[in-house]
C-alpha positions, 0 to 999 in steps of 0.5 A, spaced: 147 488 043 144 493 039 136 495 039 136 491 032 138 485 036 133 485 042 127 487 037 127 494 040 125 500 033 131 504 031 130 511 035 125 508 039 125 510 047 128 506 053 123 502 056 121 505 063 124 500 069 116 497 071 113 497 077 116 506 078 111 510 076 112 517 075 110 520 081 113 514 086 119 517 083 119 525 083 117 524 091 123 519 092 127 525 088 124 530 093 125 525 100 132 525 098 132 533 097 129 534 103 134 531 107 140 534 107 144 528 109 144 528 100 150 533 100 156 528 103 154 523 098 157 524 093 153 518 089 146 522 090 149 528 088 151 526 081 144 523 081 142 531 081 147 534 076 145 528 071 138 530 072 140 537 068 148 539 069 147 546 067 141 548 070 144 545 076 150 549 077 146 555 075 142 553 080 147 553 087 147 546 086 140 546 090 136 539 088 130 543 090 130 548 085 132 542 080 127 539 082 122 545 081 123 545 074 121 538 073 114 536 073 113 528 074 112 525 068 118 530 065 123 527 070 121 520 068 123 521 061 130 524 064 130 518 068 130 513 063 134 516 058 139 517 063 138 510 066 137 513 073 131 509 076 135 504 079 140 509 082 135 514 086 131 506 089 139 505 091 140 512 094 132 512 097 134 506 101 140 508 103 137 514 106 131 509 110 137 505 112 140 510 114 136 513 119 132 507 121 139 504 123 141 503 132 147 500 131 151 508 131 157 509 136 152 514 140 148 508 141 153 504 145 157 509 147 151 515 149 146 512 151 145 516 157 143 522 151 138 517 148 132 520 153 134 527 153 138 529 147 144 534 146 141 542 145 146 545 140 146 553 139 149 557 134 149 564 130 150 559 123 150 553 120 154 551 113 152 545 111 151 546 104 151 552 099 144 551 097 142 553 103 146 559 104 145 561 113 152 562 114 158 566 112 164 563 114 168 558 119 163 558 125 158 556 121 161 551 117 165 548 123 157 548 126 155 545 120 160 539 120 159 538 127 151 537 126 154 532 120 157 528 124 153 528 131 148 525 125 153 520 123 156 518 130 148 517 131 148 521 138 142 524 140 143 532 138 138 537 136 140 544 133 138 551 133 139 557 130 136 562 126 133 563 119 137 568 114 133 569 108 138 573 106 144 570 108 150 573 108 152 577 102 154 575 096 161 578 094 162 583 087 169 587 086 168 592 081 174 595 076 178 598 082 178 592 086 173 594 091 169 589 094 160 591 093 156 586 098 149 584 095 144 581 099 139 576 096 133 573 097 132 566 098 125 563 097 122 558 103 119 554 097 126 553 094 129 551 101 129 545 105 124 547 110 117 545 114 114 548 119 116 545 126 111 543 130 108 541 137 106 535 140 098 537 137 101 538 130 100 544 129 105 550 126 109 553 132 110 561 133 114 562 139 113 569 143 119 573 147 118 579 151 121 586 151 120 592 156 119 595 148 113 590 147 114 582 144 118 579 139 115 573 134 118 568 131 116 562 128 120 556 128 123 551 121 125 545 122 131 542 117 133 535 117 141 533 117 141 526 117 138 524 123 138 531 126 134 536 126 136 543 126 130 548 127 131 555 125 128 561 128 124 567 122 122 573 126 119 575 118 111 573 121 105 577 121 104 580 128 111 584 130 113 590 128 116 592 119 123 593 123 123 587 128 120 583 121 126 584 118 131 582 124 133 575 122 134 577 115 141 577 115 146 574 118 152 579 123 147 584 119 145 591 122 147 595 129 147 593 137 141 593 138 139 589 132 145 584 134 142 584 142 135 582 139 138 576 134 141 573 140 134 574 144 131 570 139 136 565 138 138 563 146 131 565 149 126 563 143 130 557 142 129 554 148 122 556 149 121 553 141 124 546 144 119 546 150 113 547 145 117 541 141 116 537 147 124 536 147 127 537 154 135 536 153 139 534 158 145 538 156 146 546 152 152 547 148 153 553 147 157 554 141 160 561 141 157 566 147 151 570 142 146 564 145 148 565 153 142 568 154 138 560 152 141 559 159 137 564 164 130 562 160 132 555 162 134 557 169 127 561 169 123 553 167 127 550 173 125 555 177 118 556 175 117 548 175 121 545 181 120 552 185 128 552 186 131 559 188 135 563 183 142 560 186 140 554 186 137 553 179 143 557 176 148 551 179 144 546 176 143 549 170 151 550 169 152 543 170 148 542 164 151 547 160 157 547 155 160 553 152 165 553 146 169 559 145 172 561 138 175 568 138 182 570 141 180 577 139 177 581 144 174 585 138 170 578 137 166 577 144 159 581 143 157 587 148 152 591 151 150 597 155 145 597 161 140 600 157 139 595 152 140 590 157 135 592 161 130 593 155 131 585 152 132 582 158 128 586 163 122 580 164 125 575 164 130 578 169 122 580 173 121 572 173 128 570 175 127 575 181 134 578 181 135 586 181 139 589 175 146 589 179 146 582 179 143 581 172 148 585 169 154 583 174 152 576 170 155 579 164 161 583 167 169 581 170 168 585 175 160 585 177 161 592 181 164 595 175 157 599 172 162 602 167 163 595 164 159 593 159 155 586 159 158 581 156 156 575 152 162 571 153 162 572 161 155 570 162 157 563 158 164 562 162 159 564 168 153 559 167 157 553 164 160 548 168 164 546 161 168 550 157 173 549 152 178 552 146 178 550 140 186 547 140 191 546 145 193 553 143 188 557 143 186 554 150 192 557 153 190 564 150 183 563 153 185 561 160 190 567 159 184 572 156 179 570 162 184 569 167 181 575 172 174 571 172 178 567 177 182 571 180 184 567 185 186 561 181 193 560 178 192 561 170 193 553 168 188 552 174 182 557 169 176 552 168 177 552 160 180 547 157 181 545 149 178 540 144 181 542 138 176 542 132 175 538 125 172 537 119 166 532 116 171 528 111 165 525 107 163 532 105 170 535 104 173 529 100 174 529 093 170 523 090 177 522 086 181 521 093 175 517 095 175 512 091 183 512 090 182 510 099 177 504 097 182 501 092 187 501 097 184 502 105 180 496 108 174 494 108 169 499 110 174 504 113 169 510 112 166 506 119 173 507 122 175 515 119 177 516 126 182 511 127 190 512 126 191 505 123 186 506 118 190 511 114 197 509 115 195 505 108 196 511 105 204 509 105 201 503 100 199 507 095 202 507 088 205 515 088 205 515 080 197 514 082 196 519 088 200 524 083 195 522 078 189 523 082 192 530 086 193 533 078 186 531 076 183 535 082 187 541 081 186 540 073 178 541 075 179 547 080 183 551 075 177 550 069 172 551 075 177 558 078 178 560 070 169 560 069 169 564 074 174 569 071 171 569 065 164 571 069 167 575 074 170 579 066 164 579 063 160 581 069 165 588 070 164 589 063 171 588 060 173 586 053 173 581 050 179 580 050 180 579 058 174 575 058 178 570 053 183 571 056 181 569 063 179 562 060 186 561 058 189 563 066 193 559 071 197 553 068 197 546 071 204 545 071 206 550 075 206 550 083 198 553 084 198 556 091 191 557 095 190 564 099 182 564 102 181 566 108 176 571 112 179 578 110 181 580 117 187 584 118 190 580 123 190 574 118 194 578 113 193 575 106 198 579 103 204 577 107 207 573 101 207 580 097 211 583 103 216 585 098 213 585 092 219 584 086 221 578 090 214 575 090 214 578 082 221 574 082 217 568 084 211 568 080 216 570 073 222 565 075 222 562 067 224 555 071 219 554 077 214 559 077 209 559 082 202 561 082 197 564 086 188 563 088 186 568 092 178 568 095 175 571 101 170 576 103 171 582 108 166 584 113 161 590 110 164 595 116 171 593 115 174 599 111 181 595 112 180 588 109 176 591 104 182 595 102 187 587 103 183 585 098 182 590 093 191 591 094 191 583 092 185 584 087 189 589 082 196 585 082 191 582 075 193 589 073 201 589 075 203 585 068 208 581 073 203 577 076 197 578 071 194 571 070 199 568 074 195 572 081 187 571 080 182 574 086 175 569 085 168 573 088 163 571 093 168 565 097 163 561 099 162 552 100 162 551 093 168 556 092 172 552 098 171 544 095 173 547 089 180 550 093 182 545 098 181 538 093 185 541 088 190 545 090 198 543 092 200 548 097 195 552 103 197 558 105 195 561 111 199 566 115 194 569 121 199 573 126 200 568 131 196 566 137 190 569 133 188 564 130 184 561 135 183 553 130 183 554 123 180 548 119 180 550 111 188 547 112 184 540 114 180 539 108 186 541 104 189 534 108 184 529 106 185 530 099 193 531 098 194 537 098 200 540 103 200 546 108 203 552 109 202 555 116 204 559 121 205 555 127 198 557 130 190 554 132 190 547 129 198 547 125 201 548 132 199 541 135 199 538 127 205 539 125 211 534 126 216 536 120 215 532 114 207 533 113 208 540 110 211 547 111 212 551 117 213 559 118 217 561 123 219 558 130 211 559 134 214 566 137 211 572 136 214 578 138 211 584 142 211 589 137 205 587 130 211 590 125 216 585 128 213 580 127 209 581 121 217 583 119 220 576 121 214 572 118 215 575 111 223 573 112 221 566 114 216 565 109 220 567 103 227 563 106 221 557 106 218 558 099 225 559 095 230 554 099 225 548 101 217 548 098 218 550 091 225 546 090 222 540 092 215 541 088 219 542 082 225 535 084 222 531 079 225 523 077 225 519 071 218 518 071 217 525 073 214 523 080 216 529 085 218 524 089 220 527 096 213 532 094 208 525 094 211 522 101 210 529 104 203 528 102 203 521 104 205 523 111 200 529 112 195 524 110 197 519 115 198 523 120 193 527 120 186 525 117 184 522 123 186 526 128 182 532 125 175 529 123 169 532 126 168 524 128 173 525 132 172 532 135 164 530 136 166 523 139 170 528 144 165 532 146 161 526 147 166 524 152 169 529 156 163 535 156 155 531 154 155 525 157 158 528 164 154 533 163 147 528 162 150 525 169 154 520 167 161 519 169 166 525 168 172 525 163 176 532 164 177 536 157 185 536 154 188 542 158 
């Protein structure tokens, strides 16, 4: 009926839902904010963006600055003209729901942890791209893991470190070179509080140097039902120098690294005592918090009158380390001196003489030349460590195997579970709502159970296509914004600025490139043989075309020239608007690739890759892989779920391999991805495509959900860990 209709003047103002006032409704927004459980429900997020869609994707996609902008009577009036008042007391009581709720997996099957929870370490955390601590994917693979021990409901606490200038955000000038800019984040904007101790009050933790002590206070973020609790040296009472310590992540020398890992391991741990959290397991996630381990030997030592001996073997029972790095390059290291000069007293209270100190963190404890390494103080004060795919454990057993010399390498006590992803925050709205017309009842509860994805063969395939084709629709008018700002930003012309807008076309076979620009990764391997790519990205009937994102590490000269050599393929008139580099890859960036694009090529040198897990987004939403057989593709390919390259050999020299590889991945491209891309029926379905999607989907989003990896963790290293019954890891 019309306003006429129900008595209501023409132009006058909605009625306001009654019983809401203004204020209730802007804390119940905030509430929502300050939790990041809001960013893997799709539904509140659209409540956000309704609120102001421009300003909320110029602001990050960040509620509590959204919010900022609004004072309370202004959201109200927004909210009634929009109609959201029912949606934000829907979401508010989802989220009360949701964290007063026992009926959890971990409630039934962890209980052993309910009294002493999980302590989890790690350098950086990606949950959301509001919240920029992390730079690629370490964090978000920890960020994912905190989402779904929330989910899963097991008792889990988190600790890392508070960077308020993050990683760098990415600019590549008019030669293609990669410029890094680092910004400010502002506390206020953020969805921060003060951890505090039993008492109430604000927590500041104090560690030790020979040089003098270091101060960081403690915040506290909430991620559904886990709190993550970060560590900010930027307080009155330290050095300008040691002020500046956690402003960046992986920023700065040795020294500034040693300090960072004291800070995260020795004062995460003396935070979690302050808290009055005891933790009956610490699961080191990669070796920069080891040190956590000799703090919690010092505690037992202190407190139950324990020899050093007998304190580590307890505490090592309790310890779980997780190893991502197949690269010797990647494990950090530190001479005697600097040493000595963080861990000095704490070494006096642990009673142990610098030899053995540093023999902790070297193969050969006898070696004075070999430096101290964080990765073997992990191996030695952990009674659990594991890789991170099954292939990656045989890389790591084969890495460490001197440590156990005496040991044949398929006895080496590191065993595997292989990472995933947090579906709720990597699938598509679009393929979300595609599952719940076509899966059961309540399937989002079962994400880890195989049967519930074989219903993905019941879809219609005209449907999924149409719902693949809407994705990419959206990642090309997202990949073509960020062009014509990239032009504009370079001070091009208007003519490349309008022409940016226009780039890409969405009947052709659109394949993603992002990645980490590490050499070994080798992103430009596709380009190998430059006309034959040409010949590829020009062919008048299939045409393919390429999204290239990732950054570099500021010091990497030779990534940074990887990208600069794919940036100017836009200058090379064969590739131009068909080969497009977007800056600054990040979270956003990545939801945008993986939900919409049709092929995933990735291609490190193999075994280099210790898991990967951008390739099992990709799989959530439809879109197919393209990999070397390496880290999670080894143990997830069957042939018919997406495209291999190569046979799972490498050779001993880099240029035969990389040789070889390139011969593979172009036979696969012309014989087999492209012509099957483009077979079209009747109806103009690629059918053979849509049942390899179908395939893909089905054999694969369970077995590579975080619900699954964390439930893994659970069982086979945290409740034995905790004292309940032992479960060997997968070896």
């Amino acid at each position: 009926m019309s306003q006429a209709e129900l008595g209501i003047p023409t132009g006058s103002r909605p009625l306001r839902q009654p019983g809401i006032s203004a204020e209730s409704l802007y804390e119940k927004c905030m509430t929502l904010a300050r939790n990041l459980w809001w960013s893997w429900h799709p539904e509140v997020v659209n409540l956000f963006r309704d609120l102001d869609p421009i300003r909320w994707r110029q602001l990050d996609h960040n509620p509590i600055s959204l919010l900022a902008e609004f004072t309370p009577q202004r959201l109200e009036t927004r909210a009634t003209e929009m109609v959201l008042h029912s949606r934000v007391n829907h979401a508010y009581r989802q989220l009360r729901e949701y964290l007063k709720s026992g009926q959890t997996w971990g409630a039934t099957q962890a209980g052993v942890l309910g009294a002493r929870p999980v302590a989890y370490f790690s350098a950086e955390f990606g949950i959301h791209e509001s919240v920029p601590i992390y730079s690629g994917g370490l964090g978000v693979l920890s960020g994912d893991h905190i989402k779904s021990a929330s989910g899963l409901g097991i008792p889990l606490v988190a600790i890392g470190l508070f960077y308020d200038q993050g990683y760098f955000r990415q600019q590549l000038d008019l030669d293609g070179y990669q410029h890094e800019e680092y910004v400010d984040s502002h506390v206020d904007n953020l969805p921060l509080e003060p951890a505090l101790c039993p008492q109430g009050n604000p927590i500041t933790v104090e560690i030790e140097t020979r040089e003098g002590r270091l101060l960081a206070k403690v915040w506290k973020v909430l991620v559904g039902r886990v709190s993550l609790f970060l560590l900010d040296c930027d307080v009155d009472g330290n050095k300008p120098e040691d002020r500046q310590l956690t402003s960046r992540l992986y920023g700065g020398d040795t020294r500034t690294r040693i300090r960072q890992e004291l800070v995260i391991g020795i004062g995460g741990t003396r935070a979690l005592r302050a808290m009055g959290i005891r933790p009956a397991v610490y699961h080191l996630n990669e070796g920069h918090s080891a040190f956590a381990v000799l703090e919690v030997i010092q505690e037992r030592m202190h407190q139950d009158g324990l020899a050093f001996d007998d304190a580590l073997r307890e505490v090592s029972q309790q310890t779980v380390f997780t190893t991502h790095t197949p690269v010797p390059a990647g494990h950090d290291r530190f001479d005697a001196d600097l040493i000595e000069e963080h861990i000095g007293p704490l070494r006096d209270k642990l009673g142990i003489s610098s030899e053995q100190l540093m023999g902790l963190g070297r193969v050969e404890p006898q070696n004075e030349r070999e430096p101290f390494c964080m990765t073997v103080l992990a191996l030695k004060v952990s009674r659990r460590a594991n890789a991170v795919s099954s292939l990656h454990g045989h890389v790591s057993r084969r890495m460490w195997s001197s440590l156990w010399p005496w040991r044949v390498e398929e006895e080496i006590p590191i065993g595997h579970i292989t990472n995933g992803v947090h579906i709720p925050s990597w699938l598509a709205w679009q393929m979300k709502q595609l599952y719940d017309r076509n899966f059961p009842a309540a399937w989002t509860r079962k994400m880890g159970e195989p049967e519930v994805w074989q219903h993905i063969h019941r879809v219609d395939p005209g449907e999924l296509w149409e719902t693949h084709n809407a994705l990419k629709n959206q990642l090309l008018a997202f990949t073509r914004r960020r062009l014509s700002r990239q032009c504009r930003r370079r001070g091009e012309s208007d003519e490349m600025v309008e022409a940016a807008r226009t780039m890409l076309d969405p009947s052709v076979l659109t394949i993603g490139i992002a990645r980490r620009f590490a050499t070994y990764k080798r992103a430009d391997l596709v380009f190998t043989d430059i006309d034959r790519a040409a010949a590829l990205v020009q062919d008048s009937d299939r045409p393919i075309q390429f999204i290239v994102s990732g950054k570099a590490h500021p010091a990497d000269e030779p990534g940074k020239a990887l990208i600069q050599k794919i940036a100017n393929l836009r200058l090379d008139e064969r590739f131009a608007g068909r080969v497009v580099f977007l800056e600054d890859y990040d979270i956003n960036v990545a939801r945008h690739l993986v939900q919409g694009i049709d092929v995933w090529l990735n291609n490190p040198r193999r075994p280099l890759e210790a898991s990967g897990t951008s390739g099992q987004k990709v799989v959530l939403n439809g879109g197919l892989n393209f990999s070397v057989l390496d880290g999670w593709w080894a143990e997830a390919y069957n042939g018919s779920n997406g495209f291999a390259i190569g046979q799972g050999r490498s050779h001993v020299s880099d240029e035969t391999t990389d040789a070889r590889d390139a011969a593979d991945l172009y036979r696969v491209l012309e014989d087999e991805l492209i012509p099957m891309y483009y077979d079209r029926d009747d109806d103009g379905l690629p059918r053979e495509w849509i049942g390899r999607m179908m395939n893909s989907i089905g054999s694969l989003a369970w077995r590579f959900s975080s619900h699954r990896m964390v439930m893994d963790y659970c069982r086979s290293a945290y409740i034995p860990a905790a004292g309940g019954l032992s479960c060997d890891m997968k070896m």
